[in-house]
N, C-alpha and C positions, 0 to 999 in steps of 0.2 A: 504494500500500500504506500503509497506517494504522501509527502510533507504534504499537498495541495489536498488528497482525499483525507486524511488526517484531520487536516483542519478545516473541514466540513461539518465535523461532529461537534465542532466548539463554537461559540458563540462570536468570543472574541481567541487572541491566542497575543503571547507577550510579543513587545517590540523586540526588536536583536539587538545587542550589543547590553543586555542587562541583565546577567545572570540573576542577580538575585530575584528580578520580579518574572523570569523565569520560572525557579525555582517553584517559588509563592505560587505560582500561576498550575505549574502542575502538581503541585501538596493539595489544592483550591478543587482542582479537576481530579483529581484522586477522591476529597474528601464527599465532593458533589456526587460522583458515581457510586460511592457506598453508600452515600445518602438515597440515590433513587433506587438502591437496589432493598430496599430496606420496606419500603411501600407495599409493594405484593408479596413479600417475604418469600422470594422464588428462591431456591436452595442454589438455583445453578447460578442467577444473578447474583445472587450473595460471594457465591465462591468467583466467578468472574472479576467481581469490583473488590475484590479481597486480595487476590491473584494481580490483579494490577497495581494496585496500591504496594505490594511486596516486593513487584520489580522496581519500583521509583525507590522503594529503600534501599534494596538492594545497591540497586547508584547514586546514591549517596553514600550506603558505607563504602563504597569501593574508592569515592573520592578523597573519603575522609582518613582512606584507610594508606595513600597515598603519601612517600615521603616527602613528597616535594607540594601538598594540598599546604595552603597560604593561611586556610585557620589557623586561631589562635589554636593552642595545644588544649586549654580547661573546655572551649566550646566542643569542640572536636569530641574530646573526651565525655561529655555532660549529651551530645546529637546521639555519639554513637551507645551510650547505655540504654538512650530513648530507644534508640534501634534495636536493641538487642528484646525490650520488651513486644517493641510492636514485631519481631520475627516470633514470638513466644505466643501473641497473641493470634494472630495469624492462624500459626497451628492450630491451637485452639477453635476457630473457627472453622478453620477448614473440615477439620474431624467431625464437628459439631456445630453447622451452619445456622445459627439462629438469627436474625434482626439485631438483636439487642445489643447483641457482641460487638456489633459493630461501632456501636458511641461510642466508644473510649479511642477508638481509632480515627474517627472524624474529628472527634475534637483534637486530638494532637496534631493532625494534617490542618484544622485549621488557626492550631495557635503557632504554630511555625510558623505557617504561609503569613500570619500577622505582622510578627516576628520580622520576617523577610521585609514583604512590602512597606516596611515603619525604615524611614529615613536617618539614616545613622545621624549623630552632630558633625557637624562639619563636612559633610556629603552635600555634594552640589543638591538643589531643591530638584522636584521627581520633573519641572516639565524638560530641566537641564539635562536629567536622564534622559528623557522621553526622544529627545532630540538629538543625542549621541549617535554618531556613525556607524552602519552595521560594522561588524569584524571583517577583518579579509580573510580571516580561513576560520574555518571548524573551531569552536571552542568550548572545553570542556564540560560539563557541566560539574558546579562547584558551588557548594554553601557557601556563603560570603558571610561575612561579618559587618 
């Protein structure tokens, strides 16, 4: 499936050149699909938007897991414990697919994404982001601080 059918399914999709509201943006769209899978309480919707949410962590820990990743070393350490529970929980629902399981998951996807999208001090204001040049090649994805 193509970047363009990709983003078909989303409403909106982040500008380039900002990882962090990247990030935000798909913790946001992780946290929204367990939310709608939660509705009809369909076992296989459930494990689908469970299943997806587990690979976005997954790249994250691999970013964070990274010697040369530019986090601070306490965040790094304090994202990747977060991860080790939502891999825990995960399990958990996967075995045992219920609704319910799933709020402690949405709400961590969306106080990160919070997290993210909130303007560090001294970071240019967001419409300065907004307006930054795409990259010229490929670029990681990566928690920012």
């Amino acid at each position: 499936m193509s970047r363009s059918d990709l983003s078909k399914n989303y409403r909106t999709t982040p500008q380039p050149g900002n990882p962090r509201a990247t990030e935000a943006w798909a913790l946001m769209q992780a946290a929204l699909r367990m939310k709608s899978s939660q509705t009809p309480g369909d076992a296989a919707e459930i494990l689908a938007s469970v299943r997806l949410n587990w690979r976005l962590w997954t790249i994250l820990q691999s970013e964070l897991l990274d010697p040369e990743c530019p986090v601070p070393q306490d965040v790094r350490i304090n994202v990747l414990t977060l991860a080790r529970f939502v891999d825990q929980r995960t399990i958990q629902i996967i075995s045992q697919p219920q609704p319910e399981m799933l709020d402690v998951l949405i709400a961590i996807n969306r106080e990160l994404a919070a997290g993210l999208f909130a303007v560090p001090q001294g970071s240019p204001a967001p419409e300065t982001l907004a307006a930054a040049p795409a990259p010229t090649s490929a670029q990681p994805v990566r928690i920012s601080t």
